[in-house]
C-alpha positions in Angstrom: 68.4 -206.1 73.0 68.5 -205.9 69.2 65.5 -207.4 67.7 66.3 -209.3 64.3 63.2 -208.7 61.9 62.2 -211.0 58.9 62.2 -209.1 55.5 59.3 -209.1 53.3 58.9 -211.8 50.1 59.4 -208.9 47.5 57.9 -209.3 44.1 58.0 -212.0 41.6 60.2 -212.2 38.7 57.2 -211.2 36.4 56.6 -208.8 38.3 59.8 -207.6 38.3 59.9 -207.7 34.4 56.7 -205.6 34.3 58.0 -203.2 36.4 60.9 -202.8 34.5 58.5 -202.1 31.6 57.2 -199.6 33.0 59.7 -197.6 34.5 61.8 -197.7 30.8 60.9 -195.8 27.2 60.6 -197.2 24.2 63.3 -196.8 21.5 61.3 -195.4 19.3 58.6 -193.0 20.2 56.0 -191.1 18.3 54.9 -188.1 19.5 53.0 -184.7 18.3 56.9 -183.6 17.9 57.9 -186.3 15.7 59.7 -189.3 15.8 62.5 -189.6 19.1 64.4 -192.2 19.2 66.9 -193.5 22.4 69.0 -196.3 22.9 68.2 -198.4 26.0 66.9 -195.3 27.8 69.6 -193.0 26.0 68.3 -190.4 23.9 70.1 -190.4 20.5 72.1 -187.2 19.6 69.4 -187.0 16.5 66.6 -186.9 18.6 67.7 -184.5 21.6 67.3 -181.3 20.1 64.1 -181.7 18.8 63.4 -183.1 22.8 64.9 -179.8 24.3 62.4 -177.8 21.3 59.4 -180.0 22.4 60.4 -178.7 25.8 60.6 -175.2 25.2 57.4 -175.4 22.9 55.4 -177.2 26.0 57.0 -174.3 28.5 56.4 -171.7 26.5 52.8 -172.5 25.9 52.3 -172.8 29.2 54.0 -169.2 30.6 51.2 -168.2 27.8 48.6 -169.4 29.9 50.2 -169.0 33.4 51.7 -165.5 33.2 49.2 -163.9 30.8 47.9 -161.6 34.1 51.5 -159.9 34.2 51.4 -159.0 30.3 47.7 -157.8 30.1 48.9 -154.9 32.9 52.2 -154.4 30.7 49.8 -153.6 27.6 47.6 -151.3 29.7 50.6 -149.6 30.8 51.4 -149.2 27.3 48.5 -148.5 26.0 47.7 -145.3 28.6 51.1 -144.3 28.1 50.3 -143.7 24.3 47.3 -141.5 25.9 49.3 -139.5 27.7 49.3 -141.5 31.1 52.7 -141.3 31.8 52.8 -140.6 35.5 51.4 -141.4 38.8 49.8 -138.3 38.6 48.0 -138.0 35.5 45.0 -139.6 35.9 42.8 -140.7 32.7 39.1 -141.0 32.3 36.6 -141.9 29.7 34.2 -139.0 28.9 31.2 -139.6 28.3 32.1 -143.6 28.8 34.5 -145.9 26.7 33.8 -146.2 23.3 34.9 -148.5 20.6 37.6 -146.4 19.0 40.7 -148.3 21.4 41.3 -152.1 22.5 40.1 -152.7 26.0 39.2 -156.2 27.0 35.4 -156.2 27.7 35.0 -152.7 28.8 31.4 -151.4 29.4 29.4 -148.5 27.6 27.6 -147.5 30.9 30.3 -146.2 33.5 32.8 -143.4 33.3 36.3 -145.2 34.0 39.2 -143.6 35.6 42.5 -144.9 35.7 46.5 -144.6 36.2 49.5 -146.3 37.4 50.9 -146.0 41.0 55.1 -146.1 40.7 56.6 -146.4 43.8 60.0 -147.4 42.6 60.1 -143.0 41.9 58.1 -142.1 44.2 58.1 -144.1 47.2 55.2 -144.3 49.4 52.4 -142.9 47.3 48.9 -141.8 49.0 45.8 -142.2 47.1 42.9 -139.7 48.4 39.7 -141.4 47.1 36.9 -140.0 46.3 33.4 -140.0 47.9 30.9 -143.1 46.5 33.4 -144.5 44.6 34.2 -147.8 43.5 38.0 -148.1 42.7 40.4 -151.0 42.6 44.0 -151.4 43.2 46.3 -154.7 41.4 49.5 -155.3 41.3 51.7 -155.9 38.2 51.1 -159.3 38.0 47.2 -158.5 37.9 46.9 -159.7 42.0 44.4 -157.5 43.9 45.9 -155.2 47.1 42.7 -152.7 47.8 39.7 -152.1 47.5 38.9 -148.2 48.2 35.4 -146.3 48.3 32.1 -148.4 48.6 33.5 -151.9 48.9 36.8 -150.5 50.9 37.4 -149.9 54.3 36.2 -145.8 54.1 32.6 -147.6 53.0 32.1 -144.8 50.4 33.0 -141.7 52.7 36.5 -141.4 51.2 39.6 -141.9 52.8 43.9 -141.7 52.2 44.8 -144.7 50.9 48.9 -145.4 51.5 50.3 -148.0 49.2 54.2 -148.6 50.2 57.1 -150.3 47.6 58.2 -153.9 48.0 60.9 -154.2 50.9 60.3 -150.8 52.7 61.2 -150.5 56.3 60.7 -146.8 57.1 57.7 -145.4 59.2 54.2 -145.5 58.2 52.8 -142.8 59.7 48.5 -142.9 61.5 45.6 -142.0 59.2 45.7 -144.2 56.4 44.7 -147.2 55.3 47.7 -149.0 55.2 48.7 -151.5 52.3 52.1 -153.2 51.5 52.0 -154.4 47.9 54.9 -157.2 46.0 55.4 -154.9 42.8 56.4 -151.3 42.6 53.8 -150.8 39.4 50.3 -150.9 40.9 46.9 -150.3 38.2 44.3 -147.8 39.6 41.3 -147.9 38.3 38.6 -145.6 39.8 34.6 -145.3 38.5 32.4 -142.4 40.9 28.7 -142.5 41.0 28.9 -139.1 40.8 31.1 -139.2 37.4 33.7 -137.0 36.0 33.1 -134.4 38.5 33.5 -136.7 41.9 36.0 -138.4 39.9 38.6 -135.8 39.8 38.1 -135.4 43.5 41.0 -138.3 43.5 44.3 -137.4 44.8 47.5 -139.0 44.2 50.6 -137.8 45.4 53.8 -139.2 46.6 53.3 -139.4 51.0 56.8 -136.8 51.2 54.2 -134.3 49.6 51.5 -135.1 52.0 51.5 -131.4 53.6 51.6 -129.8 50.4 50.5 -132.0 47.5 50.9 -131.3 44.1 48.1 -131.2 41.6 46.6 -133.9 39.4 46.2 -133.7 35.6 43.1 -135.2 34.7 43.1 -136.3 30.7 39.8 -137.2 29.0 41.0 -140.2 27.0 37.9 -141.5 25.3 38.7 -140.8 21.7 42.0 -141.2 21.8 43.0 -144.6 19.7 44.6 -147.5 22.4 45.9 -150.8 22.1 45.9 -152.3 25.7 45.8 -156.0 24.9 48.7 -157.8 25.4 50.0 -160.1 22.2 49.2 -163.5 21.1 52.9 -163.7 19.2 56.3 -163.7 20.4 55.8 -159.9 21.7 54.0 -161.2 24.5 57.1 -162.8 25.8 58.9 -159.4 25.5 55.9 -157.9 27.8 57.0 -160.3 30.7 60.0 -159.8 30.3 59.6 -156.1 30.4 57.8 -157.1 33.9 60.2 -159.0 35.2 63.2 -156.5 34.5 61.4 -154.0 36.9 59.7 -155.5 39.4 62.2 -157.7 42.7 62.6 -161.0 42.4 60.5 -162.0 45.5 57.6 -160.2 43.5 56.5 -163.4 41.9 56.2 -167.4 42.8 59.3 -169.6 42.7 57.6 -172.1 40.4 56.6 -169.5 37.6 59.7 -167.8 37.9 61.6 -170.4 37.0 59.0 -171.9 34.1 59.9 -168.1 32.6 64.0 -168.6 33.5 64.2 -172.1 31.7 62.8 -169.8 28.4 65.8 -167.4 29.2 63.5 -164.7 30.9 64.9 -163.4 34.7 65.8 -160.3 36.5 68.5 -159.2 35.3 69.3 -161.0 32.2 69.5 -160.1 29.2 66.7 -161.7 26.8 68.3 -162.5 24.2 66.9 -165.8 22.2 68.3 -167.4 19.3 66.1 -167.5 16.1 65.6 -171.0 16.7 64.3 -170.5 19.9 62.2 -167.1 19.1 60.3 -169.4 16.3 59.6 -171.7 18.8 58.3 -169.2 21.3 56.3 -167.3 18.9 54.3 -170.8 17.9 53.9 -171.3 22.0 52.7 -168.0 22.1 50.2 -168.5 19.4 49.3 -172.2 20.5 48.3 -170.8 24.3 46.2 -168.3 22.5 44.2 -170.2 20.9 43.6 -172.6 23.8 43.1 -169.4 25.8 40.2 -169.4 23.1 38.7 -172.2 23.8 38.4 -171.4 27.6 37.0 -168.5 26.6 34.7 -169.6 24.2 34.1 -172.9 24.8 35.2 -173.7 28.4 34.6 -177.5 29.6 34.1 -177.0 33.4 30.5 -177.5 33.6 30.8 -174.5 36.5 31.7 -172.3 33.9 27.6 -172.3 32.8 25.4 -170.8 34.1 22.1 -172.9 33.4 22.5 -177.0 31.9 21.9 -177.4 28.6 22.6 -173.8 28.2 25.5 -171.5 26.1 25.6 -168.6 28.6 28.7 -168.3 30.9 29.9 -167.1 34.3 33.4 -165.0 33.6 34.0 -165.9 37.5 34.3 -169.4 37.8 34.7 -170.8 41.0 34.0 -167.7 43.1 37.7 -166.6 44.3 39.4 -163.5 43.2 42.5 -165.4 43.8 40.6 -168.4 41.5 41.8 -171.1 44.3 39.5 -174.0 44.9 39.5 -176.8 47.8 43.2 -175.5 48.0 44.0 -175.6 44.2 44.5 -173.1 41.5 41.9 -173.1 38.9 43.8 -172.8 36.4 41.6 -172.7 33.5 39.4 -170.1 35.4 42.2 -167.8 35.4 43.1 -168.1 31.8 39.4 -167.8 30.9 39.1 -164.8 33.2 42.4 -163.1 32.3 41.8 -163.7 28.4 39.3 -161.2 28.0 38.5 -159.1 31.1 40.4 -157.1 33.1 40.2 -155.8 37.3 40.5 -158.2 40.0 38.6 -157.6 43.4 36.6 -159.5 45.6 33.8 -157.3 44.9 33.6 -158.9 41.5 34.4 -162.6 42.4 31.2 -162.5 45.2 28.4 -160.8 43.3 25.8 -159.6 46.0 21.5 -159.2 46.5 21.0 -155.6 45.3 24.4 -154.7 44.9 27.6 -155.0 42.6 27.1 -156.2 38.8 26.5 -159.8 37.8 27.5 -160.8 34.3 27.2 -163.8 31.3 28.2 -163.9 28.1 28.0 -166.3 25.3 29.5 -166.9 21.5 27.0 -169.1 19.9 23.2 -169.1 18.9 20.9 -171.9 20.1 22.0 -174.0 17.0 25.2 -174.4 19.0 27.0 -172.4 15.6 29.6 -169.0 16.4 28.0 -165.7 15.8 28.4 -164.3 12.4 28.1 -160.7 11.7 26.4 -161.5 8.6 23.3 -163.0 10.6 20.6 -162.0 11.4 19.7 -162.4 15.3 17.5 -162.3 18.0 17.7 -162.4 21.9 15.1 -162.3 24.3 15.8 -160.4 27.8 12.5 -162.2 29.5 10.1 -159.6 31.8 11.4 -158.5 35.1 15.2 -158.3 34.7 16.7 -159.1 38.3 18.4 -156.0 38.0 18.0 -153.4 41.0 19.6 -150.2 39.0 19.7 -151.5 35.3 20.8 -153.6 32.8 22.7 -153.9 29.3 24.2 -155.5 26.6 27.4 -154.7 25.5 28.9 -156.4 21.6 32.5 -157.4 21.4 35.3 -158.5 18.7 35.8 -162.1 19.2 39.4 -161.4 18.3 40.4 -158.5 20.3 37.8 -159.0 22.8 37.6 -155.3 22.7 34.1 -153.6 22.2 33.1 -154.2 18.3 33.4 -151.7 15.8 30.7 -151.1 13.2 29.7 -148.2 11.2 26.6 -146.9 13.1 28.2 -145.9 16.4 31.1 -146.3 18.5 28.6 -147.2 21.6 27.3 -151.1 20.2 25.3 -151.3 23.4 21.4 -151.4 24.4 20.2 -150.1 27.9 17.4 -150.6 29.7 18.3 -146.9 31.1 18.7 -145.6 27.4 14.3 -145.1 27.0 14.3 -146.0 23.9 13.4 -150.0 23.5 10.6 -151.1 23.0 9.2 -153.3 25.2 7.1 -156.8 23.9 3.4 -156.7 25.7 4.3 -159.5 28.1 7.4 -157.2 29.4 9.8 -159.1 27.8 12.4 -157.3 25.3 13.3 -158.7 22.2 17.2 -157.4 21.0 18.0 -157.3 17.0 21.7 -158.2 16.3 22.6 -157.9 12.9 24.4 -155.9 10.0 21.2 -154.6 8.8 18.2 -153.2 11.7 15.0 -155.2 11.0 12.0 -153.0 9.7 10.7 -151.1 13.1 13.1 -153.0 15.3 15.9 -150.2 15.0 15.9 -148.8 18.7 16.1 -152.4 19.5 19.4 -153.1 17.6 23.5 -153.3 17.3 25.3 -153.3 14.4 27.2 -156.2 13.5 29.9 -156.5 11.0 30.2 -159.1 8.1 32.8 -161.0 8.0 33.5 -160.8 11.7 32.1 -162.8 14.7 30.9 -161.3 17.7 30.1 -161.7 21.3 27.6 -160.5 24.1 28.0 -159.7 27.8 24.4 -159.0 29.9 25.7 -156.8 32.7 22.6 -156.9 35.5 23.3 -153.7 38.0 22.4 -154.6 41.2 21.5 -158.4 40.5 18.8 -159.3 42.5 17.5 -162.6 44.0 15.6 -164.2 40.8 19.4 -164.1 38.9 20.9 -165.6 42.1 18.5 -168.4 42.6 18.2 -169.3 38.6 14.3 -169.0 38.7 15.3 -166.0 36.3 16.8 -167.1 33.0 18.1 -166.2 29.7 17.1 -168.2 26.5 19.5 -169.1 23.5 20.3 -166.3 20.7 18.1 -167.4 17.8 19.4 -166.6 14.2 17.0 -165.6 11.6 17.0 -166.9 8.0 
C-alpha cells in the first residue's frame, strides 16, 4: 500500500523575494580590498583579480597565524646550525645560562639549556639516553609534543633510553625503551639537568644500529655565540614552511592546513615559485599576521588570558591544553599567542602543579594602561611571601624580537630572588627599579632598559605554590615614575 502524503504550503512570495536577497551579492561592493563589482552574481573581469589577491592576502595571513609552530622550529634549526648544531649528535648548551647576545623567544637567565635536533630521515631509529633529574622535552617539526623524558617522563627522573622511530617505519622495535613513534623525521630536544652542565652531558644520542657500541657526543657551549632563532614576520617566513614541508611526508601535517598552504603554492614536492605579484602579496600577509600575532600577545581579548580582573598581567597558557583544544575546539588565538613569543610544548608546562614545575605572567603596560618605554622610569612590587617553593625571577624582553633585551650594563637583564643581593622593603615585600638609569641606592634592585625601545617582563615562580594557585597571592600594576 503506497501512502500519498500532502506537501507542505512553502513560503510566500515575499518571502521568497527576501530569500532571494539574501542568497545574492550586490553589484557593487565595497570592501577593505576595494571596490568589486559583478553582474547579476557574475564577477566582472575588472574585479576578479583583485578577488583572487584579496584571497591570497586573507590565506596568507592566516597560514601566518596557523602554521607559525612549523617555522619557529625551522628558525631554531637554523639558528643552532649557525652554532655549530649540525647533527643529531652535537648537542649544545648554554654555559653559565642564556644570555642576551642571540634571539631566543622568552628564554630564561636561571637554567642551563641543552638542546639539538633528532633526524631520523639519516639515521633511522635514534635512542636518546637521558640523564638523571632531568627535565627534557621532545616536539616535533611542527612544534607538537611526543615525550617527555626525566622528572615529568616515564623514567621519573632515574634516567632511561628513550627510542624515537621515523614516520612510516615497520621494522622491529626491540624491549627496553620507551617507545615513541613521532609524524616528522626532524624532532627538537631540549634538555635542562638539575645537576647542570655536568649531568647534562650525561645525555646520549645515537642512532639504535649503534646501540652496542655508540658513538660519542660533542657537547658545544653555545652561550656567546650570536643566534637568530626567530622565525620572520616578511615573506621569508613563507620560505621556512616551505622549507618544512619539502622534508617532512605528506601525512605529517592536517588535510585542512595543508591545503590552506597548497592554495599559496606551497606542497611537497613542488617547486615554490611565486610570481612578484603574488610574493608582494604574501610578504603584506606575512606582516599583517604579525602584527595581529601582536596583539594576542600584547593585548589578547580572551578575558582567560588574565590572570586577575581589572588587571594587565597574563597567563602564556591559555586554556590549559598543550594541544590548546577547548570543549573540542582549537583555541586558536591561544596558540598564536603562545607560539608568538615562547617556545617548548609539554604537558608539564600547560598543567602547572603545587610545589612543582614553574608558573609564569607577563605583562606590557604600566598601571596607566600605556606600553613600557625604556625611557621611563619604573617600579614593581613583588608583595611578601612569593608562592614560590625554589625561587623566583624576573626576566626583561625586546617587545620586537621577544628575545631577552639588550642594554649596556649586562647581558643577564634579570633579578633573582636566589641572586642575595636585593634588598628587601621591611614588610617583606621587594620593590624592582626598571629603567635606563638605576635610582639612587636602588641599583641591586634594577635592569637596564633601553631608550627608544619598549620592553616586557615575565615573573617565573619555581615551584608555584598554593597562594599563586588560588589568587589570594597577587601582583600589582607596574607604576612609572615621573
Amino acid at each position: 500500500m503506497v501512502n500519498e502524503g500532502t506537501p507542505g504550503a512553502g513560503i510566500s512570495a515575499e518571502a521568497m523575494e527576501q530569500a532571494i536577497a539574501r542568497v545574492s551579492t550586490p553589484d557593487r561592493l565595497m570592501t577593505p580590498f576595494g571596490e568589486l563589482e559583478l553582474f547579476d552574481g557574475v564577477p566582472r573581469a575588472a574585479s576578479v583579480e583583485t578577488m583572487y589577491d584579496a584571497l591570497d592576502l586573507m590565506r596568507g595571513a592566516q597560514a601566518f597565524l596557523n602554521a607559525m609552530p612549523g617555522a619557529s622550529l625551522v628558525a631554531m634549526r637554523r639558528g643552532l646550525r649557525s652554532a655549530g648544531v649540525v647533527s643529531p649528535e652535537i648537542i649544545g648548551y648554554t654555559d653559565p645560562r642564556a644570555n642576551s647576545a642571540s634571539l631566543y623567544l622568552t628564554p630564561n637567565t636561571e637554567t642551563t639549556y641543552g638542546t639539538t635536533f633528532l633526524d631520523l630521515k639519516a639515521w633511522g631509529p635514534t635512542v636518546i639516553e637521558a640523564p638523571p633529574q632531568s627535565l627534557c622535552v621532545v616536539d616535533d617539526f611542527w612544534f607538537r609534543y611526543v615525550a617527555d623524558m626525566g622528572i615529568p617522563g616515564p623514567d621519573r627522573g632515574a634516567g632511561g633510553k628513550y627510542l624515537f622511530l621515523p614516520p612510516g617505519y615497520d621494522g622491529d622495535v626491540p624491549d627496553g625503551y620507551f617507545t615513541y613513534r613521532t609524524p616528522t623525521f626532524t624532532n627538537w630536544v631540549v634538555l635542562r639537568t638539575l645537576g647542570g652542565v655536568p649531568a647534562m652531558k650525561q645525555t646520549r644520542i645515537y642512532p639504535l644500529h649503534e646501540a652496542d657500541a655508540p658513538r660519542e657526543n660533542t657537547y658545544l657551549n653555545i652561550a656567546d655565540v650570536p643566534q637568530n632563532t626567530v622565525h620572520s614576520n616578511d615573506f621569508d617566513f613563507f620560505l621556512e614552511i616551505d622549507e618544512l614541508i619539502q622534508e617532512e611526508p605528506v601525512g605529517s601535517l592536517d588535510v585542512e592546513l595543508a591545503g590552506q598552504l597548497a592554495a599559496l603554492g606551497i606542497a611537497h614536492g613542488r617547486r615554490f615559485a611565486p610570481d612578484e605579484r603574488r610574493r608582494s602579496i604574501l610578504d603584506d600577509a606575512a606582516k599583517l599576521g604579525a602584527a595581529i600575532s601582536r596583539a594576542l600577545v600584547y593585548t589578547p581579548r580572551d578575558p582567560l588570558a588574565y590572570y586577575w580582573p581589572g588587571n594587565s598581567w597574563k597567563n602564556a597558557f591559555v586554556g590549559g591544553s598543550y594541544e590548546f583544544v577547548h570543549e573540542g575546539a582549537r583555541l586558536l588565538d591561544a596558540r598564536t599567542q603562545f607560539h608568538y613569543f615562547a617556545t617548548v610544548i609539554t604537558p608539564a608546562m600547560a598543567h602547572a602543579q603545587v610545589g612543582a614545575g614553574s608558573a609564569y605572567a607577563y605583562t606590557a603596560e604600566d598601571a596607566d594602561g600605556h606600553v613600557l618605554d625604556g625611557g621611563e622610569t619604573y617600579s614593581l612590587t613583588i608583595p611578601a611571601d612569593p608562592p614560590a617553593k625554589n625561587f623566583w625571577a624576573i626576566d626583561l624582553y625586546d617587545t620586537q624580537t621577544r628575545s631577552l633585551l639588550q642594554v649596556p650594563s649586562t647581558p643577564y637583564p634579570a633579578l633573582s630572588s636566589l641572586s642575595g643581593s636585593l634588598v628587601p622593603e621591611p614588610d617583606g615585600s621587594h620593590v624592582l627599579w626598571f629603567g635606563p638609569s638605576a635610582p639612587a641606592g636602588r641599583e641591586t634592585n634594577w635592569i637596564e632598559t633601553a631608550p627608544g625601545k619598549s620592553w616586557f617582563p615575565i615573573l617565573r615562580l619555581y615551584g608555584p605554590l598554593e597562594p599563586w594557585f588560588d589568587g589570594s597571592w597577587r601582583l600589582p600594576e607596574i607604576v612609572r615614575h615621573a
